[in-house]
C-alpha positions, 0 to 999 in steps of 0.5 A: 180641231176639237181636242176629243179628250176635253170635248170627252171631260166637258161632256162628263162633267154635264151628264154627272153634274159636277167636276167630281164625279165627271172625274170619275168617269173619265179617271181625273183628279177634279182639278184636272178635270176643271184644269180640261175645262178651262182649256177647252173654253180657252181654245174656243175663246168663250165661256162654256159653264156658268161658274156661280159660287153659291149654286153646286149645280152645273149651268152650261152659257149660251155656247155651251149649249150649242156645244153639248149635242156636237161634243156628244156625237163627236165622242161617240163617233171616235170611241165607235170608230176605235172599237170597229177598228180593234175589234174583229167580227163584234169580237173585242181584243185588249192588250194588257202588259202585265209587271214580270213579277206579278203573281202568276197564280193570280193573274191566271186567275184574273184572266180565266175569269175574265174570259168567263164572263166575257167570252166575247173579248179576247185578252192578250198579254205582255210581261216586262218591267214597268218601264218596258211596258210604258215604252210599248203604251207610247208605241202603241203595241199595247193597251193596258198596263199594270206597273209597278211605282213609287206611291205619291199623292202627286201621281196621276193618270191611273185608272186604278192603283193599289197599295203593295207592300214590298219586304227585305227578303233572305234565303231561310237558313241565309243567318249571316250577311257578307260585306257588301251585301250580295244583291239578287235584283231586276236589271236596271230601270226596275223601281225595286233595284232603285229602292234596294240601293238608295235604302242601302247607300243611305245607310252606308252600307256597301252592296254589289250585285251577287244575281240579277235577272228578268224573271221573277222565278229567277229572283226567287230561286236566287233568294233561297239558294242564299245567293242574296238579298232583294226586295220582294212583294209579300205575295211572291214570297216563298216557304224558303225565305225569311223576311229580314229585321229592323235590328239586322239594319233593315227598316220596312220600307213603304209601300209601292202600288199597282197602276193601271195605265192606258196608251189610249186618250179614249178608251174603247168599250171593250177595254172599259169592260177590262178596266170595269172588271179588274177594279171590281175583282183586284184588292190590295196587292 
């Protein structure tokens, strides 16, 4: 049986003309989409392009060109299909699982926009920590994800990403800090309570969890009543915290990013138009 992600990449990369930008298209890397190719031709145990160093151009074989018209049809049957069977009466659903720290005023925003200008499409929404939404994208309950992760040249996959800058936060009249440091944290799995506790055991410094909690709201409150220290991203920090100094024995730690990440190999059309619209309307976080 054809592989429907690879016929999807070499339909791409004919009707783009290069490896390039067929990875954008299909939000691959160029080398995997040249790694999907050579897969593609392994499977069926022929050559399909015409791989000619002096040329740029793209030059399908003899099979390749017997190939091209049944991978369109076979692609466009699928994403058909998928979207008849998630829609309702021409009326799209999309299910995006959204970072529980993410800024509420914000993703209010996004999605009354979103719904502006697509009032066809209806949006449902999750929130959980990052490895609670990659368990329902493996469980298919959702569609969609934003998540928070270590930013990395070697990670891949994302149909978009953006940087965000997480700050070492304190309650505003907090001047002195106990030994061990009081944490207010995320329960475990949460990339912030993992940074908070790898930067403190580098530089052996003694912690213990002073709060820990699943909501945002919590953490923040947790932080101005003096309860702790956390990591917090620049967008969720409050009037009544204060950001804490290289010279307290905290250095700035790097930036992390927002993913966005699919459960699907193919994705509908109407959860491109999600996607379409949040890359154009998302900045730095």
């Amino acid at each position: 049986m054809f592989d429907l992600e690879l016929l999807r990449t070499f339909v791409s990369v004919i009707d783009s003309g290069g490896f390039t930008k067929a990875g954008e298209r299909v939000n691959r890397t160029q080398s995997t989409v040249s790694q999907q190719i050579h897969k593609l031709e392994a499977q069926l145990g022929r050559p399909l392009l015409l791989r000619q160093r002096a040329s740029k151009h793209i030059e399908l074989t003899e099979d390749g060109e017997r190939l091209i018209g049944y991978a369109r049809r076979l692609v466009s049957l699928a994403l058909e299909a998928h979207s008849v069977l998630c829609g309702s009466d021409g009326a799209g659903v999309v299910k995006l699982g959204v970072p529980e720290d993410f800024d509420v005023q914000r993703l209010m925003t996004l999605l009354s926009g979103f719904a502006h200008a697509h009032p066809h499409i209806r949006l449902d929404t999750v929130n959980g920590l990052s490895v609670e939404l990659h368990a329902r994208l493996e469980s298919k309950d959702i569609d969609l994800a934003l998540v928070k992760r270590e930013r990395s040249p070697r990670q891949d996959g994302a149909l978009a990403n953006w940087p965000e800058q997480v700050n070492w936060v304190v309650g505003r009249d907090v001047l002195t800090l106990d030994d061990p440091v009081p944490l207010v944290v995320y329960p475990q799995g949460c990339i912030y309570r993992n940074r908070i506790v790898h930067a403190l055991e580098a530089s052996a410094r003694r912690w213990r969890v002073a709060f820990a909690s699943q909501s945002l709201v919590g953490i923040q409150a947790a932080v101005s009543a003096g309860l702790g220290i956390s990591l917090l991203p620049a967008s969720a920090m409050r009037d009544d915290h204060r950001l804490l100094r290289e010279e307290e024995g905290f250095a700035p730690v790097p930036p992390t990013e927002l993913a966005l990440i699919s459960g699907h190999r193919l994705l509908t059309t109407v959860q491109q138009t999600l996607v379409d619209y949040m890359k154009a309307g998302m900045t730095d976080v």
